[in-house]
C-alpha positions as YAML, in Angstrom:
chain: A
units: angstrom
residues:
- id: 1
  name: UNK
  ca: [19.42, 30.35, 21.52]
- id: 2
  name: UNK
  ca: [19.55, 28.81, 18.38]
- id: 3
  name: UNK
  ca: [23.65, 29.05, 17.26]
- id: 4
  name: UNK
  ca: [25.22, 27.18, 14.77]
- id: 5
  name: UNK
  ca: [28.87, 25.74, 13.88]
- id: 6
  name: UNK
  ca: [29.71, 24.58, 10.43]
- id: 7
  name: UNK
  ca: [32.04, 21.84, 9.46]
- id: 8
  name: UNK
  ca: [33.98, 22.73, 6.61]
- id: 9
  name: UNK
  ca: [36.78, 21.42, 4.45]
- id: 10
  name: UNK
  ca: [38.20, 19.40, 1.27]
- id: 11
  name: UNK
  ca: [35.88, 16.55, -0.19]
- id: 12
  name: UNK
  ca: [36.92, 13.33, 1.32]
- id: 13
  name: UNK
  ca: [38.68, 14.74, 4.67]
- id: 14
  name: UNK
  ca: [36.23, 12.99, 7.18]
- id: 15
  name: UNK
  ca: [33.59, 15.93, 7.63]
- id: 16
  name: UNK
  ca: [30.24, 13.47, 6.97]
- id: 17
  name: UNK
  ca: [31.85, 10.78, 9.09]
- id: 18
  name: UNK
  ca: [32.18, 13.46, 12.04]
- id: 19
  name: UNK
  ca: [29.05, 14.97, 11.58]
- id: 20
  name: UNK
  ca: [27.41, 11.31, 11.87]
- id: 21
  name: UNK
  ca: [29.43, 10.90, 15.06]
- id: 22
  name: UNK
  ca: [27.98, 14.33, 16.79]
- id: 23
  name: UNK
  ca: [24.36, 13.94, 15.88]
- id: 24
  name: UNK
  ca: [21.72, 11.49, 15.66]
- id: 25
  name: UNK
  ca: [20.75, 13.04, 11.90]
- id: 26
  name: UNK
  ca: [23.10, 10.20, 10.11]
- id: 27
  name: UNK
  ca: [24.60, 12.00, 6.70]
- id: 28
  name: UNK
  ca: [25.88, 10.13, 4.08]
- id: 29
  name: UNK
  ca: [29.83, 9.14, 3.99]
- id: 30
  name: UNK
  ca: [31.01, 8.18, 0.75]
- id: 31
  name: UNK
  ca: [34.31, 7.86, -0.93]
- id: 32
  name: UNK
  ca: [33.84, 10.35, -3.37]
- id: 33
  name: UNK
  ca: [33.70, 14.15, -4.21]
- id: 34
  name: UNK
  ca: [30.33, 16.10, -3.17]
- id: 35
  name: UNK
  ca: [28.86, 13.14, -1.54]
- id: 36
  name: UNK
  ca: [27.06, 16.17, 1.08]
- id: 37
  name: UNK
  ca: [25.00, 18.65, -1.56]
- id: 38
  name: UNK
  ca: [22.38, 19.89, 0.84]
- id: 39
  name: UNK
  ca: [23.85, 20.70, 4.56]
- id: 40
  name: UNK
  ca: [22.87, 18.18, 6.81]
- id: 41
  name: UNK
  ca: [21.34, 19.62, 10.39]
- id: 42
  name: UNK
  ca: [21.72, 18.02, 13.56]
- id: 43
  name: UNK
  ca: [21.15, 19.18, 16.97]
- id: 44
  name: UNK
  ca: [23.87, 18.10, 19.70]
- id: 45
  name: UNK
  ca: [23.98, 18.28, 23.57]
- id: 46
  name: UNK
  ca: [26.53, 19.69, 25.11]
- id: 47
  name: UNK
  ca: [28.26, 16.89, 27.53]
- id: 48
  name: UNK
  ca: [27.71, 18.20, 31.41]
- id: 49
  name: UNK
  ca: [28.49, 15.93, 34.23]
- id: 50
  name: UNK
  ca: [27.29, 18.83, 36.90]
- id: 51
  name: UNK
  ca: [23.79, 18.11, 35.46]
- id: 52
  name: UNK
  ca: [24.10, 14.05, 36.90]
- id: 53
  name: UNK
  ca: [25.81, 15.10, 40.13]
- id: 54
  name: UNK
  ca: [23.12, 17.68, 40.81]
- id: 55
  name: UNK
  ca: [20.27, 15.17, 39.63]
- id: 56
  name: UNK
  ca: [21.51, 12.38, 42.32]
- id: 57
  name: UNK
  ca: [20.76, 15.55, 44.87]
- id: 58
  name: UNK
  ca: [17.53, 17.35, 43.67]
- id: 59
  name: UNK
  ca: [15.97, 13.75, 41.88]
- id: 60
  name: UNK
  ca: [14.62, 15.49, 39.04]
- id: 61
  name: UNK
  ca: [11.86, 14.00, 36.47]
- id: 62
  name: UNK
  ca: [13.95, 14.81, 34.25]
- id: 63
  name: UNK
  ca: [17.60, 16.14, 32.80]
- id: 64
  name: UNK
  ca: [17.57, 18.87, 29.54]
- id: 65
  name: UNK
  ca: [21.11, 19.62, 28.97]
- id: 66
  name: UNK
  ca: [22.81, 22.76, 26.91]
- id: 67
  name: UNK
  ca: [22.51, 22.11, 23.19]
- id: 68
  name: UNK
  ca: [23.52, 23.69, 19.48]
- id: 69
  name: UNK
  ca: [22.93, 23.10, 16.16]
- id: 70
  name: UNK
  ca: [25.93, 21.70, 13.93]
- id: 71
  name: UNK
  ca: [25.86, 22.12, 10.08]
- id: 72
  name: UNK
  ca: [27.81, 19.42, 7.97]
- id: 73
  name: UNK
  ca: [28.40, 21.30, 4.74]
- id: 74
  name: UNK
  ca: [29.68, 20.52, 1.30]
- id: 75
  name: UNK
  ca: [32.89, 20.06, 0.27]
- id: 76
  name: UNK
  ca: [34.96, 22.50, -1.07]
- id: 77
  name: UNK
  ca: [37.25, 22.75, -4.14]
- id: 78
  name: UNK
  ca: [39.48, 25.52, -5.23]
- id: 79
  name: UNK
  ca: [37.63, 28.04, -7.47]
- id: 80
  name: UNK
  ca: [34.84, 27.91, -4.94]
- id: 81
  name: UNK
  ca: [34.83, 31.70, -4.76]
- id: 82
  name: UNK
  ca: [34.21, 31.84, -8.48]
- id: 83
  name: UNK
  ca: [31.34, 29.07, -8.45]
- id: 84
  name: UNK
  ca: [33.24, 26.31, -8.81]
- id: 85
  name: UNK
  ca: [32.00, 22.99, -7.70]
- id: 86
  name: UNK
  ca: [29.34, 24.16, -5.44]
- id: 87
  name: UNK
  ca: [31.09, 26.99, -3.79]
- id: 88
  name: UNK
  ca: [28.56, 29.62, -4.13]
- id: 89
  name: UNK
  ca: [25.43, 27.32, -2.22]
- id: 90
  name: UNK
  ca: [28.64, 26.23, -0.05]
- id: 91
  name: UNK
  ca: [29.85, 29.80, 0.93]
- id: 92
  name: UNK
  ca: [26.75, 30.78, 1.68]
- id: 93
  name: UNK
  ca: [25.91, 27.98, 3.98]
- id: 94
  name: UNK
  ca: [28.98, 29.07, 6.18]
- id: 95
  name: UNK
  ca: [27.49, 32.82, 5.72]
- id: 96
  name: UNK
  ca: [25.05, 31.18, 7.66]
- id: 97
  name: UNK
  ca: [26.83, 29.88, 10.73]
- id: 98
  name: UNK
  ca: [28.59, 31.47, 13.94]
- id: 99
  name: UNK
  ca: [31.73, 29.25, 13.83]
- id: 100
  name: UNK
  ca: [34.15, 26.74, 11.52]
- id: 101
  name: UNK
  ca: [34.60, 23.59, 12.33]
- id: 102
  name: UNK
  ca: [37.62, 23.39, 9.71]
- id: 103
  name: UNK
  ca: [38.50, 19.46, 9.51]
- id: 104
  name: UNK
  ca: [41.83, 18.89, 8.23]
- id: 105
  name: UNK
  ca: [42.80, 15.53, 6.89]
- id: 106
  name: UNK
  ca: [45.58, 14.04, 9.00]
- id: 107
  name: UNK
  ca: [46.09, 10.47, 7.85]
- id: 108
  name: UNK
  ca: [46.99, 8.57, 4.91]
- id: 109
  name: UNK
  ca: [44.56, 5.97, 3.31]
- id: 110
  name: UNK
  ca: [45.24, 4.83, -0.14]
- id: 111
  name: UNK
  ca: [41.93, 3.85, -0.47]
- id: 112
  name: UNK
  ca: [40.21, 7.67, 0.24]
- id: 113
  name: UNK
  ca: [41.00, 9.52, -2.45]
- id: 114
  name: UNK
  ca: [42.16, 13.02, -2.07]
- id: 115
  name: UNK
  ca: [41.25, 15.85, -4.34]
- id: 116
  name: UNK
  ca: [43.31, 16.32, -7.78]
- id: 117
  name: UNK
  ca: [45.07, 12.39, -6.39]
- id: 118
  name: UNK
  ca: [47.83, 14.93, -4.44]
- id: 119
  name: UNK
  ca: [49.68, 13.56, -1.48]
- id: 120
  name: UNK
  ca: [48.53, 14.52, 1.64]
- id: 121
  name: UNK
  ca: [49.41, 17.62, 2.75]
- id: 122
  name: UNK
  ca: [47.03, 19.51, 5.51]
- id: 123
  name: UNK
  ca: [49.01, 22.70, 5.33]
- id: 124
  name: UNK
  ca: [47.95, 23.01, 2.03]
- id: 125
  name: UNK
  ca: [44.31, 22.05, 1.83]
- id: 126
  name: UNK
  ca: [43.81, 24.65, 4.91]
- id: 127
  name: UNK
  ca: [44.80, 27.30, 2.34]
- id: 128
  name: UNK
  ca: [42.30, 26.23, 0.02]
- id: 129
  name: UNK
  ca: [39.40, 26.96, 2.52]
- id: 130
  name: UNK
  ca: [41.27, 30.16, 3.84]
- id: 131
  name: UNK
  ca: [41.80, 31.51, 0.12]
- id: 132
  name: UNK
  ca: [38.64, 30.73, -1.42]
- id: 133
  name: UNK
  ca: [36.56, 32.41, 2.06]
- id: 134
  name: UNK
  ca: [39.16, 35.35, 1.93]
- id: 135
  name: UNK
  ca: [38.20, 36.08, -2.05]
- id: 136
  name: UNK
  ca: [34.97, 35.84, -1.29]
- id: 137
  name: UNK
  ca: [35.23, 38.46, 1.38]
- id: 138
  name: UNK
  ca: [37.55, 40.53, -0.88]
- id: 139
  name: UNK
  ca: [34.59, 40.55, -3.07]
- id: 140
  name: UNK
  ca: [32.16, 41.76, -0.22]
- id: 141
  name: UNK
  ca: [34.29, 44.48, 0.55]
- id: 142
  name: UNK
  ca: [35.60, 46.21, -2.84]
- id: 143
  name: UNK
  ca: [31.44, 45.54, -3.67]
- id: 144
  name: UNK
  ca: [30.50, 47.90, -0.56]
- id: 145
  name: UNK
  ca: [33.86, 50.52, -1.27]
- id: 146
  name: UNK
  ca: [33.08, 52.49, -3.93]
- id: 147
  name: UNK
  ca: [29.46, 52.97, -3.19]
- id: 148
  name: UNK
  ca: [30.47, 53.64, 0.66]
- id: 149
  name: UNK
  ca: [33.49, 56.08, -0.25]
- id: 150
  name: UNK
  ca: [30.91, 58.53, -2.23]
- id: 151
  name: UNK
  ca: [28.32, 58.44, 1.14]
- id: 152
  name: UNK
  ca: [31.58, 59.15, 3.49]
- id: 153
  name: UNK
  ca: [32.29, 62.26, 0.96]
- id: 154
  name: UNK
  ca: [29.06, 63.97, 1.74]
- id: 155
  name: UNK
  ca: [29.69, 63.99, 5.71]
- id: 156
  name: UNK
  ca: [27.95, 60.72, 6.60]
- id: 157
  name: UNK
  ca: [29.17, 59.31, 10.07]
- id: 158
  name: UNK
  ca: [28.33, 55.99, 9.68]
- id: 159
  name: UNK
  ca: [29.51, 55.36, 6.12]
- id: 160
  name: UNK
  ca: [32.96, 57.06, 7.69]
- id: 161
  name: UNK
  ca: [33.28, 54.73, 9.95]
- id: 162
  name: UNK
  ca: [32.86, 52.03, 7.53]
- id: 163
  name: UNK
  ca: [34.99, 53.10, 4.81]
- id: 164
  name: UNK
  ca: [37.53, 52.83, 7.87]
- id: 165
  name: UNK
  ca: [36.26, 49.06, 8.64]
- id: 166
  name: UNK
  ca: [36.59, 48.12, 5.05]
- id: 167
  name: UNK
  ca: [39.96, 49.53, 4.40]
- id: 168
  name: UNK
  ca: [41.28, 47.57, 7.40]
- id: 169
  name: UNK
  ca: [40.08, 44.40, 6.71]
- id: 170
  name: UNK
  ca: [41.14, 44.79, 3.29]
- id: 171
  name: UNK
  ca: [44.88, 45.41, 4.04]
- id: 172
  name: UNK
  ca: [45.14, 41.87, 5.79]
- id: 173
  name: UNK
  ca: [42.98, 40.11, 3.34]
- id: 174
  name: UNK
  ca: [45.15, 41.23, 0.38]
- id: 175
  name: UNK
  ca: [48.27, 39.55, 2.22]
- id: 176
  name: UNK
  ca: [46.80, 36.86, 2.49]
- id: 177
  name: UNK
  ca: [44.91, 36.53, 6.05]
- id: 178
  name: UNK
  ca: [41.93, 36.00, 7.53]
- id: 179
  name: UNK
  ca: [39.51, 39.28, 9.00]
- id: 180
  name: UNK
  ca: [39.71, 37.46, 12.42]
- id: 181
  name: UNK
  ca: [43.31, 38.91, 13.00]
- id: 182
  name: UNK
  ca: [41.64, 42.82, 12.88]
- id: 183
  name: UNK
  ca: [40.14, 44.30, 16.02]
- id: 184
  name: UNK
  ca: [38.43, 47.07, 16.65]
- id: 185
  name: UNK
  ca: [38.48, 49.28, 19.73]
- id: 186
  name: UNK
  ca: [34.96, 51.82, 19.22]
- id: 187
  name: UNK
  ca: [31.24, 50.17, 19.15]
- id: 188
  name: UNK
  ca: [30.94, 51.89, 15.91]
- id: 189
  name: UNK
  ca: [34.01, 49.96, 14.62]
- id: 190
  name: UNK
  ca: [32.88, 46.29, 15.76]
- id: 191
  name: UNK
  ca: [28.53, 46.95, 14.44]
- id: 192
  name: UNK
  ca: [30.04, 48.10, 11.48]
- id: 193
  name: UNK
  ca: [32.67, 45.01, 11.07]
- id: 194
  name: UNK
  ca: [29.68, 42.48, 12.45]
- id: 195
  name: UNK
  ca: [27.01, 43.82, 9.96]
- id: 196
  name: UNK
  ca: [29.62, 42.51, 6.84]
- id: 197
  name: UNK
  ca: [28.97, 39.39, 7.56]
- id: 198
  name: UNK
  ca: [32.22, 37.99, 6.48]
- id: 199
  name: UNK
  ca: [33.32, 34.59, 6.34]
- id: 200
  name: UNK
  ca: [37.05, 34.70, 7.80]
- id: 201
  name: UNK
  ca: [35.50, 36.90, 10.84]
- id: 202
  name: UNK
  ca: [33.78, 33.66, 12.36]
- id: 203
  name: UNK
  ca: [35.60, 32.42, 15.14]
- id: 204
  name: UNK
  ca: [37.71, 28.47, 13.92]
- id: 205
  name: UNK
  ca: [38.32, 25.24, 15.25]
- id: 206
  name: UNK
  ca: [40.88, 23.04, 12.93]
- id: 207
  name: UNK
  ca: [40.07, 19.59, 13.69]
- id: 208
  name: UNK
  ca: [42.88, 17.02, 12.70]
- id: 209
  name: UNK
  ca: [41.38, 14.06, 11.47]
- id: 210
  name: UNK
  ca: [43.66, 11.16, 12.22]
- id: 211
  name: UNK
  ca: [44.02, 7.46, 12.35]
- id: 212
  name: UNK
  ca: [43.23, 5.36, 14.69]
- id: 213
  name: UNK
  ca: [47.06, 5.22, 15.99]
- id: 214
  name: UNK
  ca: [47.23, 8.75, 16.03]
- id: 215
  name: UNK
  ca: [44.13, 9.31, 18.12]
- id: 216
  name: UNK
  ca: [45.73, 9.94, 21.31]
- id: 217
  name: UNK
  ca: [48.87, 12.08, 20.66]
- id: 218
  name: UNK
  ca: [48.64, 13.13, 16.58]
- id: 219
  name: UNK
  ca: [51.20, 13.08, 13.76]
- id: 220
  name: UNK
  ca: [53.09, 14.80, 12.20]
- id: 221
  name: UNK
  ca: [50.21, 16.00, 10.04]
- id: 222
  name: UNK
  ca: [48.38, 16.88, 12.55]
- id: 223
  name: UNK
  ca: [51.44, 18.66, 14.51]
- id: 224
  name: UNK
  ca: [52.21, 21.28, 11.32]
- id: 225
  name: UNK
  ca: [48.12, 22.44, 12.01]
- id: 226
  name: UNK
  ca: [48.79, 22.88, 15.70]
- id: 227
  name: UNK
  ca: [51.82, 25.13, 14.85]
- id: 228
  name: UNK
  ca: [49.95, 26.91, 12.67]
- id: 229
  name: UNK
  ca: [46.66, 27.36, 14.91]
- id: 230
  name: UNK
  ca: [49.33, 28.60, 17.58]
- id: 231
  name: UNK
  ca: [50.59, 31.11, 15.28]
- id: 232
  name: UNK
  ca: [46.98, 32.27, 15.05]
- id: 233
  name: UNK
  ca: [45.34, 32.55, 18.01]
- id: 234
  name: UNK
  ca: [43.03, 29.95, 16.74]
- id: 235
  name: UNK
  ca: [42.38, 26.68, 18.53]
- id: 236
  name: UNK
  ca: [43.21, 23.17, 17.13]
- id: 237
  name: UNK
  ca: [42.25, 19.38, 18.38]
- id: 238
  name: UNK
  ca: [43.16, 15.73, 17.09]
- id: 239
  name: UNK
  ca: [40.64, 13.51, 16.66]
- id: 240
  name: UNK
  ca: [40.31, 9.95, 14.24]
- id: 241
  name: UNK
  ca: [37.40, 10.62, 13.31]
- id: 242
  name: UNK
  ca: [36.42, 7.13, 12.21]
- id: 243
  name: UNK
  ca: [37.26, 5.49, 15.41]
- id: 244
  name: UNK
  ca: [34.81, 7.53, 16.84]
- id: 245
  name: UNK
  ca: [32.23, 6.55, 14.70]
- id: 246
  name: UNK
  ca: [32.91, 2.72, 15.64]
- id: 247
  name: UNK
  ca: [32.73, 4.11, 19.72]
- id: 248
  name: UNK
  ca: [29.67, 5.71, 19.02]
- id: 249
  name: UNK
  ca: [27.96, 2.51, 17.07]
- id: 250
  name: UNK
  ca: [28.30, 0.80, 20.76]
- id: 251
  name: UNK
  ca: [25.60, 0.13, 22.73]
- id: 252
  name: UNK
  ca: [26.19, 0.19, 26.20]
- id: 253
  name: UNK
  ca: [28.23, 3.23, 28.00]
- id: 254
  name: UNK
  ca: [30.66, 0.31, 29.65]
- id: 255
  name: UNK
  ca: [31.76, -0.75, 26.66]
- id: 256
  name: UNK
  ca: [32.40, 2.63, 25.08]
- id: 257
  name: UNK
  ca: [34.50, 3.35, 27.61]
- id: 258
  name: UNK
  ca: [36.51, 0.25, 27.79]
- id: 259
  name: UNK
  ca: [37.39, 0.94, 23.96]
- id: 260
  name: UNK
  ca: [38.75, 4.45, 25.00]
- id: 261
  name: UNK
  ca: [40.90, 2.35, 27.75]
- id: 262
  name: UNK
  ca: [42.33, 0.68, 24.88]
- id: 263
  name: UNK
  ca: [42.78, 3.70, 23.30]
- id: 264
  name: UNK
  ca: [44.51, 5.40, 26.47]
- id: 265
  name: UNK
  ca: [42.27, 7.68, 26.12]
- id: 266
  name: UNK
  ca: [40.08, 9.41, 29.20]
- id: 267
  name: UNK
  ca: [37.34, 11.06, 27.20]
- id: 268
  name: UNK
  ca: [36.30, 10.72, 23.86]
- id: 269
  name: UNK
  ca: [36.98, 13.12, 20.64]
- id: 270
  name: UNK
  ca: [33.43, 13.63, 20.07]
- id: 271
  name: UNK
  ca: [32.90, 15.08, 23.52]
- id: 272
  name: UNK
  ca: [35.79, 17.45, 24.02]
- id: 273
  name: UNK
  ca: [34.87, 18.56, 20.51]
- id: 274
  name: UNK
  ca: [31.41, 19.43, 21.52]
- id: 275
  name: UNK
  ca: [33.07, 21.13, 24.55]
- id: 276
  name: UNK
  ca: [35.25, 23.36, 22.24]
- id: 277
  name: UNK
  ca: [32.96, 24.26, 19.88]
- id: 278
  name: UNK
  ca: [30.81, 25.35, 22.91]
- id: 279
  name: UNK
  ca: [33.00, 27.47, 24.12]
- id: 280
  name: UNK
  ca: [33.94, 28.79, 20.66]
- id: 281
  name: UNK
  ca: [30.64, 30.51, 20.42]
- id: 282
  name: UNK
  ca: [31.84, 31.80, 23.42]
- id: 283
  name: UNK
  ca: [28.73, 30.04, 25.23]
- id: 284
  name: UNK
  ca: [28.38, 29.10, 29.27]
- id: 285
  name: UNK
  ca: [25.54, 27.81, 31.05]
- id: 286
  name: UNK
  ca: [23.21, 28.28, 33.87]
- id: 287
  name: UNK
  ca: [21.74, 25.49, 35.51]
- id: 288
  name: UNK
  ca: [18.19, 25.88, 37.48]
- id: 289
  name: UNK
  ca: [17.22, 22.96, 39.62]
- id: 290
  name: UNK
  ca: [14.34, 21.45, 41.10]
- id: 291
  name: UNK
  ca: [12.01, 18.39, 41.58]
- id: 292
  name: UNK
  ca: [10.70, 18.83, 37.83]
- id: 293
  name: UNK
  ca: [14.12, 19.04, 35.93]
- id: 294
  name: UNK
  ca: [17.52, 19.99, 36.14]
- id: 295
  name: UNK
  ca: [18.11, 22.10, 33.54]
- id: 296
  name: UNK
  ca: [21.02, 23.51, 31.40]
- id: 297
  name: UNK
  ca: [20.29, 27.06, 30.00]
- id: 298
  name: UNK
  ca: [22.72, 29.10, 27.43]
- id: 299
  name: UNK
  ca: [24.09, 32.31, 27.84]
- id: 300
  name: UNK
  ca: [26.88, 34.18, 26.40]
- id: 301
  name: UNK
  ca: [29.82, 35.06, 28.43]
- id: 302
  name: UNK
  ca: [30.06, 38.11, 30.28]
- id: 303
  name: UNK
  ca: [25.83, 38.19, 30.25]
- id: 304
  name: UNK
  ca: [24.35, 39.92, 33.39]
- id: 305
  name: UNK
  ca: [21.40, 38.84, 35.70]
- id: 306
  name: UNK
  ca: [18.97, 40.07, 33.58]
- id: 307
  name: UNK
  ca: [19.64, 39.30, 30.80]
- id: 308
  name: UNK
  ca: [20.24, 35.42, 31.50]
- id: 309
  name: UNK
  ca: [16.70, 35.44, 33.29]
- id: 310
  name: UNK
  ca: [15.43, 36.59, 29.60]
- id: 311
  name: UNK
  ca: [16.44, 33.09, 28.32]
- id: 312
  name: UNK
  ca: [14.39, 31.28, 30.19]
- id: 313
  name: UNK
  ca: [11.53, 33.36, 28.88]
- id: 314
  name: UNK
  ca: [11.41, 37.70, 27.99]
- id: 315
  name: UNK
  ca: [9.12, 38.21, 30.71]
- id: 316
  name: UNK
  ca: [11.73, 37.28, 33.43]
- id: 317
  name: UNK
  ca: [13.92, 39.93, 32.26]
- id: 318
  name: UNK
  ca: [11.40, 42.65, 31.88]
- id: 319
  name: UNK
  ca: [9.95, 42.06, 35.14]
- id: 320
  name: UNK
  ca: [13.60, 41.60, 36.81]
- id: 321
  name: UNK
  ca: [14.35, 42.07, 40.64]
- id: 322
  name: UNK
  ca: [16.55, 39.79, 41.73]
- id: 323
  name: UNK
  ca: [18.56, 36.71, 41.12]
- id: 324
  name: UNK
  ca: [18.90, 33.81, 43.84]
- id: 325
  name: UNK
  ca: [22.71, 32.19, 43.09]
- id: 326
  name: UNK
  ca: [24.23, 29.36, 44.28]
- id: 327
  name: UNK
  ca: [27.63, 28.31, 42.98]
- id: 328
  name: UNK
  ca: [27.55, 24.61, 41.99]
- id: 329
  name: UNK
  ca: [30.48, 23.38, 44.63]
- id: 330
  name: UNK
  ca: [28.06, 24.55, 47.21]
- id: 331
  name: UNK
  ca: [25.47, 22.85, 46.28]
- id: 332
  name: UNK
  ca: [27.59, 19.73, 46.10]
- id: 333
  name: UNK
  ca: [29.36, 20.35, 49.55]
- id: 334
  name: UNK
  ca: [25.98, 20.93, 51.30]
- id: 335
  name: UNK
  ca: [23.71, 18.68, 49.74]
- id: 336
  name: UNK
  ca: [20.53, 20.87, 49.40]
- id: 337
  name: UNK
  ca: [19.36, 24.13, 48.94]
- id: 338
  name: UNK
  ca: [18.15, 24.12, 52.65]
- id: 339
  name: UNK
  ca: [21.32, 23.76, 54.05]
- id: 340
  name: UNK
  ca: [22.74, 26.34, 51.45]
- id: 341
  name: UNK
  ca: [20.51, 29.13, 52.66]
- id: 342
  name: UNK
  ca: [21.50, 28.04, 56.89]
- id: 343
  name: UNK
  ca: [25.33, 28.19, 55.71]
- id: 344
  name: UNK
  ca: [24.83, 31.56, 54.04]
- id: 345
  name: UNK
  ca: [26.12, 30.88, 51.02]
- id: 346
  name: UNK
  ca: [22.58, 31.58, 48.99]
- id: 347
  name: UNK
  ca: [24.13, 34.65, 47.16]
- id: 348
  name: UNK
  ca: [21.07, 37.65, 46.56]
- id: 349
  name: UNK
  ca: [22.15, 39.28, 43.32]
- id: 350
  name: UNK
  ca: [21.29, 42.49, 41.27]
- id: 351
  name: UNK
  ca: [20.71, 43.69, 38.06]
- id: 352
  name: UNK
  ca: [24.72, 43.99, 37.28]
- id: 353
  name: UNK
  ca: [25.42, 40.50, 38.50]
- id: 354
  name: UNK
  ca: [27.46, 39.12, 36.09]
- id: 355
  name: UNK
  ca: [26.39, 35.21, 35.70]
- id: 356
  name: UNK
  ca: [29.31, 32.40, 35.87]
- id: 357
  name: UNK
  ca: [29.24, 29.13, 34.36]
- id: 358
  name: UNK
  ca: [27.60, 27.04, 36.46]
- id: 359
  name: UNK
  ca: [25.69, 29.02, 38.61]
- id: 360
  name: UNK
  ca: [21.97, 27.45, 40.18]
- id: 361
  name: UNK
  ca: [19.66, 30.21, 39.46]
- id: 362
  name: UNK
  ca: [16.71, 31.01, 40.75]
- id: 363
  name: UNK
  ca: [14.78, 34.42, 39.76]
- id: 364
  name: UNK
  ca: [12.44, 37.01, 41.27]
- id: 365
  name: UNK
  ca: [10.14, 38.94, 38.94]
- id: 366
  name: UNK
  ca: [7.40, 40.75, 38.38]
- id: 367
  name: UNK
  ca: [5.35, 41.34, 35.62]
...
């Protein structure tokens, strides 16, 4: 299940440095404007410790956590919408993502310069992204309205229900807000609103990029983006960015961890990021275990049986009968899968099982 998040922002506000953090593809981080052109790849494992507890159990060959693909991406200037700097190749790398990864520079450094030499101010450069995506979307949609208003006219359904879906998310983008804030309650509604394609649809994560001081409890930076993430819905985390770098240049997990101690702090920014943007997707995981591997498969939330046993390959889900579940504090209370079954607690399940994250799967098929 190939799903990707984008990091976005200002030139300068600690994006490469992150990415280089996250992934073992190592971009470029330079003090100066458009030091990313071409979006950097990586692919990043999702942190699990129920993989290691279930490994000292089963004693696998090996472990395969969950994983996704992050996208460091250019930075962006005002005027994007309109071509400026490289805003077209940029918006339409973040076209090609799931979710934002919106870093927000939180800390002052005379020597980083900051777009335009302004004083910092992180309210402010998050309107920049948010404007230049919304005109771009603006564009999409008064693009698609005239030529859907003259289908509706003749009767067409579908282009009804569209002109509806464009009209809506035009209202809120011409105040000045993002499509995320509309809903929609009919399936119609939502394949019409998901086929646009919009930028300011994709679910966000502002990321406060702080100093090293401010890595365990922010600034006041850092504290306007919270308030304004709360007044969202949307989701918001601290994290100095280039301390983590220096963590993740250590060798040896020991002393990693003593430099969080330092830092007071119990886990480090890199992994409760990966966490989040997990769960932005709005991704959970299976686990299947046995003597070859312990394994971490992706699903989305709210999948059932069947569908999950399609991930591990499409003839699992054609061919579905049953799914064998055990819930992951059982295993780890009884110790093996033998025990599980003689304490009834192996769970038989059926085609509208819906999975949890976490469940030890095991499926019946037939092809």
């Amino acid at each position: 299940m190939a799903l990707k998040c984008g990091i976005v922002g200002l030139p300068n506000v600690g994006k490469s440095t992150l990415f280089n953090c996250l992934s073992s593809a190592k971009a470029q981080a330079a003090n100066f404007p458009f030091c990313t052109i071409e979006p950097n790849l990586g692919v990043i494992t999702v942190p699990d410790e129920r993989l290691t507890k279930l490994a000292e159990i089963v004693h696998p060959g090996r472990i395969v956590p969950a994983t996704c693909e992050i996208v460091d991406i250019a930075g962006l200037v005002k005027g994007a919408s309109k071509g400026e700097g490289l805003g077209n190749k940029f918006l339409g790398n973040i076209r090609e993502c799931d979710a934002i990864i919106h870093v927000i520079r939180c800390f002052d450094d005379d020597n980083v310069v900051r777009e335009g030499g302004m004083a910092i101010d992180p309210i402010a450069d998050k309107d920049i992204i948010d404007t230049e995506l919304q005109l771009k979307d603006l564009e999409t949609i008064e693009s698609q309205m005239a030529k859907q208003e003259k289908v509706a006219a003749t009767g067409n359904k579908d282009a009804k229900v569209l002109v509806g879906v464009l009209k809506a998310y035009k209202e809120v983008l011409d105040k000045g807000q993002n499509a995320r804030s509309v809903t929609f309650e009919s399936k119609e509604e939502q394949k019409a609103a998901h086929d646009l394609f919009l930028l300011t649809t994709k679910p966000v994560l502002y990321v406060c990029n702080v100093d090293e001081a401010s890595a365990k409890t922010g600034n006041d930076y850092s504290k306007k983006i919270e308030e304004m993430a709360a007044q969202e819905g949307a989701e918001a985390m601290i994290i100095a960015a280039k301390t983590e770098e220096d963590i993740a240049s250590l060798d040896s997990y020991e002393d990693k961890q003593l430099f969080l101690d330092e830092l007071g702090l119990e886990q480090s920014g890199v992994n409760r990021l990966i966490e989040k943007a997990y769960h932005l997707l709005n991704l959970q995981t299976f686990i299947t275990a046995g003597e070859m591997e312990v394994k971490a498969w992706t699903f989305h939330k709210g999948w059932k049986a069947p569908q999950c046993a399609g991930v591990i390959h499409t003839d699992f889900e054609k061919g579905f009968i049953r799914a064998e579940v055990i819930k992951y504090d059982d295993y780890i209370q009884y110790g093996s899968e033998a025990a599980i079954r003689e304490a009834g607690k192996l769970g038989i399940e059926g085609k509208d099982y819906v999975v949890q994250d976490g469940d030890i799967m095991h499926f019946r098929f037939n092809v």
